[in-house]
GUZARO-216737 format. One record per residue (C-alpha): residue in one letter; z, y negated, x negated. Coordinates in steps of 0.001 Angstrom, whole numbers, padded with zeros to 6 digits, always signed. Example, Ala and Ser with C-alpha at 12.3 -4.5 7.8 and 13.67 -1.06 7.14 Angstrom:
BEGIN
A+007800+004500-012300 S+007140+001060-013670 
END
This chain:
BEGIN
X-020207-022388+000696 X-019593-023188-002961 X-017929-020371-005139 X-015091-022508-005781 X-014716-022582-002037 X-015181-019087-001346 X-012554-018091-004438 X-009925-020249-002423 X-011240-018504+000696 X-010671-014850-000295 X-007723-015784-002043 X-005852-017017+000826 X-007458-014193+002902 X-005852-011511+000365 X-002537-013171+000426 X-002214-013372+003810 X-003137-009652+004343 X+000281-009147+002470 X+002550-007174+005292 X+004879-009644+006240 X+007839-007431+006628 X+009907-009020+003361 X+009273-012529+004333 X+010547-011919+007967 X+013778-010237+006273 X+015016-013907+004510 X+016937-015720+007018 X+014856-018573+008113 X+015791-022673+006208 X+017657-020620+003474 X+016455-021250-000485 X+013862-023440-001659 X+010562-023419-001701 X+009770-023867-005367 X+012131-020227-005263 X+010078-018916-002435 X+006090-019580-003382 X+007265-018160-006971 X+008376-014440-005544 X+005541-014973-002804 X+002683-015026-005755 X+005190-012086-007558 X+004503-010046-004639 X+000963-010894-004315 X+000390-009810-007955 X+002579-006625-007913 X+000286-005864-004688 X-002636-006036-006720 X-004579-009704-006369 X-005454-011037-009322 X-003429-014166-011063 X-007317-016003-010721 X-007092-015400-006831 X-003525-016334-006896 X-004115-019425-008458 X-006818-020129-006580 X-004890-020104-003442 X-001664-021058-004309 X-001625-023966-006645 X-000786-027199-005408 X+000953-025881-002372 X+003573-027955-001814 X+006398-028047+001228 X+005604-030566+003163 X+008647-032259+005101 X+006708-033453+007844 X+005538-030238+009218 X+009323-029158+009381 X+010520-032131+010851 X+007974-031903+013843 X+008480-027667+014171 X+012518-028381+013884 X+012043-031109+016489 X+010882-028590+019312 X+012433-028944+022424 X+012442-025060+022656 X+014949-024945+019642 X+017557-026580+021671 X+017449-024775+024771 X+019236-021569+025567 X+017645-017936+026115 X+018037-018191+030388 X+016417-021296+029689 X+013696-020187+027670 X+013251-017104+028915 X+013611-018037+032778 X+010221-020851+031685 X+008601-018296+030124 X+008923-014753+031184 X+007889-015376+035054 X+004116-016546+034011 X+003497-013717+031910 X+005307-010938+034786 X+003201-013081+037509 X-000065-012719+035163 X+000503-009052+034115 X+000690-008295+038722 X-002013-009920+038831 X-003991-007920+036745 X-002653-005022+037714 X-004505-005576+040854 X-007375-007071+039253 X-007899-003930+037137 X-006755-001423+039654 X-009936+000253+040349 X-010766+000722+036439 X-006839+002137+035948 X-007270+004431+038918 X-010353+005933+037707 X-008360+005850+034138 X-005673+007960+035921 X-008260+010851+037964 X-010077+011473+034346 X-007720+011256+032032 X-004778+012677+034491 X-002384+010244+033230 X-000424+007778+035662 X-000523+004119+034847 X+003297+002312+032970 X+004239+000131+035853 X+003264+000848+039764 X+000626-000756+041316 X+001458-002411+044730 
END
């Protein structure tokens, strides 16, 4: 790895250790980015990463329109929560049984030594 390479690497390793908690809070399609990347790389510097690593990971970042046309374009953006959540909350309840079986041995002998009963009931 060059050190040109590796200064972009750590860079954009340290930026994106940034708790993501004040980016979550801005409603989502609201601003511009220009606005945006300028208090991202504010925050990154009053968090302590250096304007080098900053630039080094930052610079020539540019919106690019045809990543948000394909994420807007997702069919789960136009469907409703029953419909969402009826496609996708069954697997995961389904999957989460299944292990409960799976595992039930290991949680049972979790239970007798550490005299704790498991969350959810095991059928």
């Amino acid at each position: 790895m060059t050190p040109r390479l590796l200064l972009k690497t750590l860079a954009v390793s340290a930026i994106l250790s940034i708790p993501v908690a004040s980016a979550q809070a801005a409603p989502c399609g609201s601003g511009n980015f220009g606005a945006w990347l300028d208090d991202f790389k504010s925050e990154a510097a009053a968090k302590g990463i250096s304007q080098a690593a900053i630039a080094a990971g930052l610079n020539g970042v540019t919106l690019d329109q045809n990543v948000l046309a394909r994420d807007h374009s997702q069919k789960v953006f136009s469907q409703s929560f029953e419909e969402f959540s009826g496609r996708m909350v069954p697997p995961r309840l389904n999957r989460g049984a299944n292990m409960l079986r799976q595992y039930a041995g290991t949680l049972t002998r979790i239970e007798q030594q550490f005299g704790r009963r498991p969350p959810l009931a095991m059928d």
